[in-house]
C-alpha positions as CSV (number, residue, x, y, z in Angstrom):
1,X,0.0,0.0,0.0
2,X,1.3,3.5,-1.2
3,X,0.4,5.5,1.9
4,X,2.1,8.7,0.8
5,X,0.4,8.6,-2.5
6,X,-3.1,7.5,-0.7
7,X,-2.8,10.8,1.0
8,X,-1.5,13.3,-1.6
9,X,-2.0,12.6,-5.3
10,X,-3.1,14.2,-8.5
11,X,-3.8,13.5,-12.3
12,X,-3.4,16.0,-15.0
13,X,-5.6,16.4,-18.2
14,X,-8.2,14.7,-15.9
15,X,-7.8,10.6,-16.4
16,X,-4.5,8.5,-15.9
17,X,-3.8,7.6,-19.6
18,X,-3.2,11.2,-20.6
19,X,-0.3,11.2,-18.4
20,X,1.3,8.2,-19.9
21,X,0.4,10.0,-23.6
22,X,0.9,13.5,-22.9
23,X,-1.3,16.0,-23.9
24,X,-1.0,20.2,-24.4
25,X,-3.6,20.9,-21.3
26,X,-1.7,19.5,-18.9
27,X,-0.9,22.4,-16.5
28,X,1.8,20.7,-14.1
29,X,3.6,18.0,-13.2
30,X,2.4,15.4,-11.2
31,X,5.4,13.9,-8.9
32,X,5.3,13.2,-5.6
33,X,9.5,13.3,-5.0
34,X,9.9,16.3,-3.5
35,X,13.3,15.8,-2.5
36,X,14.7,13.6,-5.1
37,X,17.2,14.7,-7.3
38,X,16.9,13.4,-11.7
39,X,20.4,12.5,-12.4
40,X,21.7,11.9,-16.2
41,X,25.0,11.4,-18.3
42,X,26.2,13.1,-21.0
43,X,25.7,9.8,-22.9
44,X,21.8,10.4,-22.0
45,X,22.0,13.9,-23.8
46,X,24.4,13.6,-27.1
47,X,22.6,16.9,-28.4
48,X,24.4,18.9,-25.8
49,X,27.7,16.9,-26.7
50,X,30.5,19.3,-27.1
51,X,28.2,22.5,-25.3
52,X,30.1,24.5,-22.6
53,X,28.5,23.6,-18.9
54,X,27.4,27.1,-18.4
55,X,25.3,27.4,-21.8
56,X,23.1,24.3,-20.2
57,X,20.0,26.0,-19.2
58,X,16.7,24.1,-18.1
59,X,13.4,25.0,-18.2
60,X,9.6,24.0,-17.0
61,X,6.1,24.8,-18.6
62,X,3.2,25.5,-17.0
63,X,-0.4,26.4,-18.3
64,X,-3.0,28.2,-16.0
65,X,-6.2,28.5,-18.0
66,X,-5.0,29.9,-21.5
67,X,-1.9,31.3,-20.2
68,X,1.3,29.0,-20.9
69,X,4.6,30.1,-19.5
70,X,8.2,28.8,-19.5
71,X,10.1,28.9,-16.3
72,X,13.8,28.7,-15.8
73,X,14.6,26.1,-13.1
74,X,18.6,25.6,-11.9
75,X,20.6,23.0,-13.5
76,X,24.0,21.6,-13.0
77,X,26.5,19.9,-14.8
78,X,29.5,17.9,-13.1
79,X,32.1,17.1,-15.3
80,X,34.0,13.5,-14.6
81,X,37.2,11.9,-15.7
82,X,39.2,8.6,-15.6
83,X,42.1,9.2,-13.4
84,X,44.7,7.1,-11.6
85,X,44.9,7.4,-7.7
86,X,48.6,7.9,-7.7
87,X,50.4,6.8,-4.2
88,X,50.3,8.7,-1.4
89,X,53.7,11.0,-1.1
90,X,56.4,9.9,1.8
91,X,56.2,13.1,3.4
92,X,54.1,16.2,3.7
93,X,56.7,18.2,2.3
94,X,56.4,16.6,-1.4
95,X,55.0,18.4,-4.0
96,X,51.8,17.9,-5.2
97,X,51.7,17.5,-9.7
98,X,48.0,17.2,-11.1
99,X,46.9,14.1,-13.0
100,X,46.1,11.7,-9.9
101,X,44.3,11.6,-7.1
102,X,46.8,12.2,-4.5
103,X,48.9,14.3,-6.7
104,X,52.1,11.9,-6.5
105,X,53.0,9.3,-8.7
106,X,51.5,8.6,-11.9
107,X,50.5,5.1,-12.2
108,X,48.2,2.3,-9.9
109,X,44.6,1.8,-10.7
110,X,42.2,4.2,-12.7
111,X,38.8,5.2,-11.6
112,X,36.0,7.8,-13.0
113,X,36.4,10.7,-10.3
114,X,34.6,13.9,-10.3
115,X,37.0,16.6,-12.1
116,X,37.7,19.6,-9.5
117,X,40.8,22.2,-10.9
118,X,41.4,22.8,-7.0
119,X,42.1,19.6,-6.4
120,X,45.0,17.5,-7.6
121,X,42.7,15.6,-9.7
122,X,42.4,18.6,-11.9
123,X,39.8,20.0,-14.7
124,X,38.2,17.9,-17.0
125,X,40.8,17.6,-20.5
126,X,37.5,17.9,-22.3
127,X,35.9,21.7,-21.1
128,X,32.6,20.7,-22.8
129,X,30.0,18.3,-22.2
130,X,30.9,14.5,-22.7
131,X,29.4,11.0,-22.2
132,X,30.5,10.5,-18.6
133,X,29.6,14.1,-17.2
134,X,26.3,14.2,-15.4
135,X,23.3,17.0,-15.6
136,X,21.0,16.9,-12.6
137,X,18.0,18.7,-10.9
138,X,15.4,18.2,-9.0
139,X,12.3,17.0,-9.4
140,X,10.4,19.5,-7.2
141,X,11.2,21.6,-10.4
142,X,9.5,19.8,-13.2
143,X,6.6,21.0,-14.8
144,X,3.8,20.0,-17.3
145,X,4.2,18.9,-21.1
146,X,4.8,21.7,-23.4
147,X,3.0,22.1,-26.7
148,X,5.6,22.1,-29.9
149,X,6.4,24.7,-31.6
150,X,7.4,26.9,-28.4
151,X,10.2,28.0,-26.9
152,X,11.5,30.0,-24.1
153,X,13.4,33.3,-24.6
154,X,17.6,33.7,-24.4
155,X,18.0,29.7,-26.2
156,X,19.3,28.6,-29.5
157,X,16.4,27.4,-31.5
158,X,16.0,23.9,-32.1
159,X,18.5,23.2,-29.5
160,X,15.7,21.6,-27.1
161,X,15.4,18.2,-25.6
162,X,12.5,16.9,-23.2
163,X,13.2,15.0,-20.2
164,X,10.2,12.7,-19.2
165,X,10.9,12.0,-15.4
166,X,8.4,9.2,-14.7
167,X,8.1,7.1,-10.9
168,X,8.3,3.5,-11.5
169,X,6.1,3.2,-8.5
170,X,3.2,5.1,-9.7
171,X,2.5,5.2,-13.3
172,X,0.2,8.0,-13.4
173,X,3.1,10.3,-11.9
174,X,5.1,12.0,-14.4
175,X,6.8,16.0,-14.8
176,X,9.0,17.6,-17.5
177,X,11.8,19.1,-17.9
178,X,13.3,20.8,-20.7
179,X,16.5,21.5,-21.6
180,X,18.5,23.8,-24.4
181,X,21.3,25.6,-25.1
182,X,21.7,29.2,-23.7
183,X,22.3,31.8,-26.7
184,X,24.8,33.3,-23.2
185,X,22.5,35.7,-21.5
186,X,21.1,32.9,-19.2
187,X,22.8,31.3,-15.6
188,X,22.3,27.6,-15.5
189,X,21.7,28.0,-11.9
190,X,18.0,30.2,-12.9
191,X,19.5,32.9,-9.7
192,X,19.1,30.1,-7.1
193,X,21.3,28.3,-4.7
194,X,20.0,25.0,-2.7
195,X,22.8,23.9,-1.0
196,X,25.5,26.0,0.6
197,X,29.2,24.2,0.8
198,X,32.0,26.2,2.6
199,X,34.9,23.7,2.5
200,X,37.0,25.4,4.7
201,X,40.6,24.1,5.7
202,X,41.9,25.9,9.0
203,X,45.7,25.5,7.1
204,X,44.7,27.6,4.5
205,X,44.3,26.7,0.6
206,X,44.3,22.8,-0.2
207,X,46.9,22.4,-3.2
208,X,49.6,24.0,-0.3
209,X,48.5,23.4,2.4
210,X,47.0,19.8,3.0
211,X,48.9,17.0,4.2
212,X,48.1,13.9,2.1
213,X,51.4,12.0,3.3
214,X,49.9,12.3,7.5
215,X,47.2,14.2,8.7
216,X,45.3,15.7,10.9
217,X,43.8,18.2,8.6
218,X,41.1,19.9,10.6
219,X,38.6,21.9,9.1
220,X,35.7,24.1,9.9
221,X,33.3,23.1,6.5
222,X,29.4,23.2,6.3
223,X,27.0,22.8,4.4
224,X,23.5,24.5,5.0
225,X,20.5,24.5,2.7
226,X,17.0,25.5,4.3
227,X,16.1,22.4,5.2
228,X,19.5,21.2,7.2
229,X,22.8,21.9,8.4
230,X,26.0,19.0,8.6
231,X,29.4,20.4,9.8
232,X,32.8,18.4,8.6
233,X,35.8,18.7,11.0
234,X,37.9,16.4,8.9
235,X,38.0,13.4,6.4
236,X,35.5,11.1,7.8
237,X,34.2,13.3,10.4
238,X,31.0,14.1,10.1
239,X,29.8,15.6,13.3
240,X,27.0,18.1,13.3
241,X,23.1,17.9,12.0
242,X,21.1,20.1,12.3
243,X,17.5,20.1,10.9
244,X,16.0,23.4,9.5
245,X,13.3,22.7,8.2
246,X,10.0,24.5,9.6
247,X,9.3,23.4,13.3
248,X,12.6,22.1,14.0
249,X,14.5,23.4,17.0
250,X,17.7,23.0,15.2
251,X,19.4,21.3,18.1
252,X,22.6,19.6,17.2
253,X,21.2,16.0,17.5
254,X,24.7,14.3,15.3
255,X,27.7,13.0,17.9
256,X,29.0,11.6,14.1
257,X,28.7,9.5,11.3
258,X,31.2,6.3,13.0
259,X,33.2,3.4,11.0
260,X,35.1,0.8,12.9
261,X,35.4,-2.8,12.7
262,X,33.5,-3.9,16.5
263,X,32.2,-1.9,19.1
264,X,35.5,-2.7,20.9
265,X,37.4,-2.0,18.4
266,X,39.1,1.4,18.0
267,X,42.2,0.2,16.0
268,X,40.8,1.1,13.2
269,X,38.0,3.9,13.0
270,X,37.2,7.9,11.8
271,X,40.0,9.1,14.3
272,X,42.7,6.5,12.6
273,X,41.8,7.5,9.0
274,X,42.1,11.1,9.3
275,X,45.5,10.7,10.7
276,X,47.4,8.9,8.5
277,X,47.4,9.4,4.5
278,X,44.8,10.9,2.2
279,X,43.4,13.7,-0.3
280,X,40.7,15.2,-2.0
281,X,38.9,14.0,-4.8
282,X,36.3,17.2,-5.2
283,X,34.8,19.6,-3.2
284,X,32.0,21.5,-5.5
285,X,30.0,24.0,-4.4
286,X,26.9,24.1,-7.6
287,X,23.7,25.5,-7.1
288,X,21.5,21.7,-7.3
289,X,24.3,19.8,-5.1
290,X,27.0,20.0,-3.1
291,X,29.9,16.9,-4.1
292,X,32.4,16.2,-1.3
293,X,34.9,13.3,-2.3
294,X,38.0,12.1,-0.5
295,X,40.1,9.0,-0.5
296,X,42.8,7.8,2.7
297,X,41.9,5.0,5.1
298,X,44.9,3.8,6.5
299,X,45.9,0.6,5.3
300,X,43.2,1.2,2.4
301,X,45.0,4.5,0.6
302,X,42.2,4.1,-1.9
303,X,39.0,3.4,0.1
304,X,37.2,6.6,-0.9
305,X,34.0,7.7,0.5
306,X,31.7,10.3,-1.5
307,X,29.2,12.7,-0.1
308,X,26.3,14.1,-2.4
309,X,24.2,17.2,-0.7
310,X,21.0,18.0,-2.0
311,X,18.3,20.2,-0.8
312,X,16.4,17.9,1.5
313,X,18.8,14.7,1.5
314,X,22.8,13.8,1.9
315,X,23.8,10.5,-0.4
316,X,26.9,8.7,1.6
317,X,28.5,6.1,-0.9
318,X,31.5,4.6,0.2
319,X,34.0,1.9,-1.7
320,X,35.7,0.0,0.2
321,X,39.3,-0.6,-1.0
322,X,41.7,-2.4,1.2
323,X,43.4,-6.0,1.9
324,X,41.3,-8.1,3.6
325,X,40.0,-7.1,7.0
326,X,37.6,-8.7,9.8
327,X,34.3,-7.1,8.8
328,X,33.2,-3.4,9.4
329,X,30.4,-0.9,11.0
330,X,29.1,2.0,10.0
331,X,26.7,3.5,12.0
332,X,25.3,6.9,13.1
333,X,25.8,7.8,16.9
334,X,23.4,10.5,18.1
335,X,24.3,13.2,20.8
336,X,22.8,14.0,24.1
337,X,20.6,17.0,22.5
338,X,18.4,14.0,20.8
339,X,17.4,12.7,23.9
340,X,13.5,12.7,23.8
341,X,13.6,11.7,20.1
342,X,11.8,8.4,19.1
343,X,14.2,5.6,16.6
344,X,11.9,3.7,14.7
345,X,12.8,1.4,11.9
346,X,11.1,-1.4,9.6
347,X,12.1,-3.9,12.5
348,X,10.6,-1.4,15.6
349,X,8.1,0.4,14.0
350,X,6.4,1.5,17.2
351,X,9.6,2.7,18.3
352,X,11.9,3.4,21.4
353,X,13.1,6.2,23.2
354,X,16.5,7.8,22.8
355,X,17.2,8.8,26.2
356,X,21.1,7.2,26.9
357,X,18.8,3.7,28.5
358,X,18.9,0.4,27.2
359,X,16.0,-0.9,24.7
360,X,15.5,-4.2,23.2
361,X,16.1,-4.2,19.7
362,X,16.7,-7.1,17.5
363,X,19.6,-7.3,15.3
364,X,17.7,-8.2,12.3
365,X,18.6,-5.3,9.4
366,X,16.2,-2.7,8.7
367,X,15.4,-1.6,5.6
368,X,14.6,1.8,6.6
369,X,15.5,3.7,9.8
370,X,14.1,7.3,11.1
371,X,14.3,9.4,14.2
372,X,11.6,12.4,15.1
373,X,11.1,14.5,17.7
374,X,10.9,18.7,18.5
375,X,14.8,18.6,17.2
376,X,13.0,17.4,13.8
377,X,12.9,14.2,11.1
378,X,15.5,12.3,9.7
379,X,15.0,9.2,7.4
380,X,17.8,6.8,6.8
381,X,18.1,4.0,3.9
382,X,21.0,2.2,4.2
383,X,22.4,-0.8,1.5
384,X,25.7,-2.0,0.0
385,X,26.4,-4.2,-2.8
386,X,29.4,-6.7,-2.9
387,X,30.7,-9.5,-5.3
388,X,31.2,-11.6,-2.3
389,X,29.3,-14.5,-2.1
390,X,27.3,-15.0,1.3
391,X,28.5,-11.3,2.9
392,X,24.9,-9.7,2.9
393,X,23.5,-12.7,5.3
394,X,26.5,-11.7,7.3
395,X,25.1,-8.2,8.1
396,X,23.2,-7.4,10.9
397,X,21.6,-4.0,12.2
398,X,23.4,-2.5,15.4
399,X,21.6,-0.1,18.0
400,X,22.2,1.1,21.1
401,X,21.1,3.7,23.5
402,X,23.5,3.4,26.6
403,X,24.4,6.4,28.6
404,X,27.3,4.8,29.8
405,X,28.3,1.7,27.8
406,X,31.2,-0.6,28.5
407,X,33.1,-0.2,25.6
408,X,35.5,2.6,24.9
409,X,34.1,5.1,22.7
410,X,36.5,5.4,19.6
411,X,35.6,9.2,19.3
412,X,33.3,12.0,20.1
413,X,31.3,11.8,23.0
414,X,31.3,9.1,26.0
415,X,27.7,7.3,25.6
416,X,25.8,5.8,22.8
417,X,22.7,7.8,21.9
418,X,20.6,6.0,19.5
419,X,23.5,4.8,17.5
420,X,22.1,2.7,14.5
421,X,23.7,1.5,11.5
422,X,24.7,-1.8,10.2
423,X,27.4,-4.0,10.9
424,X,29.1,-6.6,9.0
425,X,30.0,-9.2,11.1
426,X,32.3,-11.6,8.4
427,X,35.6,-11.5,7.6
428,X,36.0,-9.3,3.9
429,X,37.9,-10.3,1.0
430,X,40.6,-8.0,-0.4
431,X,38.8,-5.1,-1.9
432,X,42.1,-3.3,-2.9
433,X,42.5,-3.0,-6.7
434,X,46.0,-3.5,-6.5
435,X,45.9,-7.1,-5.3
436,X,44.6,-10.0,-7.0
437,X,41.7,-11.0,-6.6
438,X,39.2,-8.6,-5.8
439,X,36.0,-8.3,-4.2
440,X,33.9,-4.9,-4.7
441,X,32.0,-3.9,-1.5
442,X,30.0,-0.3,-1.9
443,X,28.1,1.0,0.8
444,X,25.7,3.9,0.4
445,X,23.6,5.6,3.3
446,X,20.8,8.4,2.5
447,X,19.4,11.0,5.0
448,X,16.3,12.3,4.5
449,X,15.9,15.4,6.8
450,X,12.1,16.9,7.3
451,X,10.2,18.8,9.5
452,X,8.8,17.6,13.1
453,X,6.3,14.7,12.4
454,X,2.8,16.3,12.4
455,X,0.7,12.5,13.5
456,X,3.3,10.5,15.2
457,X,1.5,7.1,14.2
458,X,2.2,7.6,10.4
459,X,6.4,8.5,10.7
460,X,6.6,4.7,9.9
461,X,4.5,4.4,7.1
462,X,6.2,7.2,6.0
463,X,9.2,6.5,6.7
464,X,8.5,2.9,5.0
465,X,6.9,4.4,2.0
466,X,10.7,7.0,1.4
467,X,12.9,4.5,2.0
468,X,10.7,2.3,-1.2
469,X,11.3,5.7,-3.3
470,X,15.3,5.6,-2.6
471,X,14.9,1.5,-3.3
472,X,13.2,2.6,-6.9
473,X,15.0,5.9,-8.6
474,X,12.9,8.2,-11.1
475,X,13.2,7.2,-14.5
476,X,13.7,9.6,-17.5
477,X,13.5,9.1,-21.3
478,X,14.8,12.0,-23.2
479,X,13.3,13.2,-27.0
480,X,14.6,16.4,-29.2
481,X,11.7,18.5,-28.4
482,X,10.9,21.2,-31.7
């Protein structure tokens, strides 16, 4: 049962099938993904093949009685390149050269990285638009199908292609978007900025500054949009949230985003990674997403872990590249200030308290996870892939809430406040590309944050019905529209 939809819904043109058809009259667009962002390659869009980034515009159409109007909505374009990883350098003191990764050495294992000229990674080679650069926005910003034969003002005519963004989940659900080619008096971002990222090194600029050979690096970086707030003091360490949306206090609820391999276990965690070797992949500040990418865990030089801020939500995707090791957790610990919030997931859906006192929760893994309270909302959908044979019946979901636990805590604060996550509990194969052979493990994580629930008995239906969105991405089908 599709709760949300049940709830909130609409057709256009009147009946179902002229959704599916299309038809001039139809005065909006009919999604229900407020939050999700439409993601496509350059290989999706060979008409914009060889365009500059900036002349990318994007548009929606809407139609209110007789009146039909185009609408510039923001659009971004992050360009991507195959590039080795290089080796991390002996010492700090070595000088960085672009064309890898790390910026030393010039050989090892390729991957496609996001191309960032501040980082030793460097600009794309190709400035213009190519087959493994990606074009996103949101959905929020579709609109209805425009009639042919119109176009907006400031494009190149005939340049136009429409984007059909459709939910596999509900047929009836479809928007538009259309894209062209700016004639140059148009910004791609349509004068609007959803997501604020201040990467902000306390040693100064990156390329001079950053120590990829051993860290610390501390920094004071944040990201804010209107619906949240996360604050980075290094590499792994994530250790602020605070939800903005309306009716949130805004209390900092986040102790940190945690990775170790047991609960007594501090060998190897967040504090461990950021002190030894590693460097920036990207860090780009764009007007639909903010892209934070970084690489250095110890023993794994390569393990890289990737953090895409929209709007509304944060995607976590980490790869997991390093010899062989006895399993892993990763897991979000909660602070003090969200005592009084309620953890629910698909395996407690009535809930438990976060107050620092034990609960019983089983160790079965969720498919969904979600805390609410005064403080605010946060929905969590957490998965990972691997080639290895038998790992995902090895993983089990972790919580606790325990003031004063046993364990020592590898970092932040002393206690375990509704810390839930998952937790691998097998030995992993070598995941390094470097050594033969290799398993792949990818972990990705998203956070949905959202107001104070208004009826407490329907966060987990909710929360159910998200987390079944994140499990079934929009689907597009692009045309040249004339």
């Amino acid at each position: 049962m599709n709760v949300r939809r049940l709830l909130a819904g609409t057709l256009a043109c009147g009946v179902a099938v002229t959704i599916l058809t299309g038809c001039d009259d139809a005065p909006k667009s009919t999604l229900n993904r407020p939050g999700a962002p439409v993601v496509l390659t350059g290989k999706q869009l060979p008409a914009f093949s060889g365009v500059l980034p900036s002349r990318v515009v994007a548009f929606r159409h809407t139609t209110d009685g007789s009146t039909k109007t185009w609408t510039q909505i923001p659009v971004q374009v992050d360009q991507r390149k195959v590039v080795p990883f290089g080796s991390q350098p002996s010492t700090n003191a070595a000088a960085g050269t672009p064309g890898t990764v790390y910026g030393n050495g010039s050989g090892g294992p390729t991957a496609l990285q996001y191309a960032d000229p501040n980082t030793w990674v460097g600009a794309d080679a190709n400035p213009n638009v190519d087959g493994d650069d990606e074009v996103v926005f949101m959905a929020s910003d579709a609109g209805g199908q425009a009639p042919e034969g119109s176009s907006p003002a400031g494009v190149v005519a005939g340049s136009g292609v429409a984007v059909a963004v459709s939910d596999p989940r509900a047929g009836s659900e479809k928007g538009w978007v259309y894209l062209f080619r700016s004639t140059g008096g148009l910004d791609s971002s349509a004068g609007k900025d959803y997501v604020a990222y201040d990467f902000a090194l306390k040693s100064g600029d990156y390329k001079s500054t950053y120590k990829r050979a051993t860290g610390p690096n501390p920094e004071t970086s944040s990201v804010v949009t209107p619906t949240y707030r996360i604050d980075f003091t290094d590499r792994w360490k994530e250790v602020s949230w605070k939800v903005l949306a309306p009716g949130a206090s805004g209390a900092d609820v986040l102790d940190g985003h945690k990775n170790q391999f047991a609960t007594s276990t501090c060998g190897r965690s967040n504090q461990t990674f950021l002190e030894e070797e590693g460097a920036f992949v990207a860090n780009i500040d764009g007007p639909v997403r903010a892209i934070r990418s970084y690489v250095g865990a110890n023993s794994g030089p390569l393990t890289q872990r990737t953090h895409l801020l929209y709007r509304d939500r944060e995607d976590v995707i980490t790869n997991l590249r390093v010899h062989a090791i006895p399993g892993i957790m990763d897991f979000v610990d909660y602070s003090s200030a969200a005592s009084g919030m309620t953890y629910r997931s698909s395996t407690v859906p009535n809930g438990v308290r976060i107050d620092g006192v034990a609960d019983v929760v089983g160790t079965k893994l969720p498919r969904w996870e979600a805390v609410d309270g005064p403080q605010g909302r946060i929905y969590t959908r957490s998965t990972f892939t691997t080639s290895q044979s038998g790992l995902n019946a090895k993983t089990v979901g972790f919580y606790r809430d325990q003031r004063l636990p046993q364990e020592p805590q590898c970092w932040g604060d002393s206690s375990y406040f509704g810390a839930s996550g998952s937790w691998v509990q097998a030995g992993i194969d070598n995941t390094d590309p470097r050594s033969t052979p290799t398993a792949t493990v990818t972990g990705t994580r998203v956070n949905q944050f959202l107001p104070p629930a208004a009826d407490k008995t329907k966060v987990a239906a909710y929360a159910a019905d998200w987390a079944a969105d994140v499990d079934a991405p929009l689907t597009v089908s692009v045309a040249a529209f004339s």
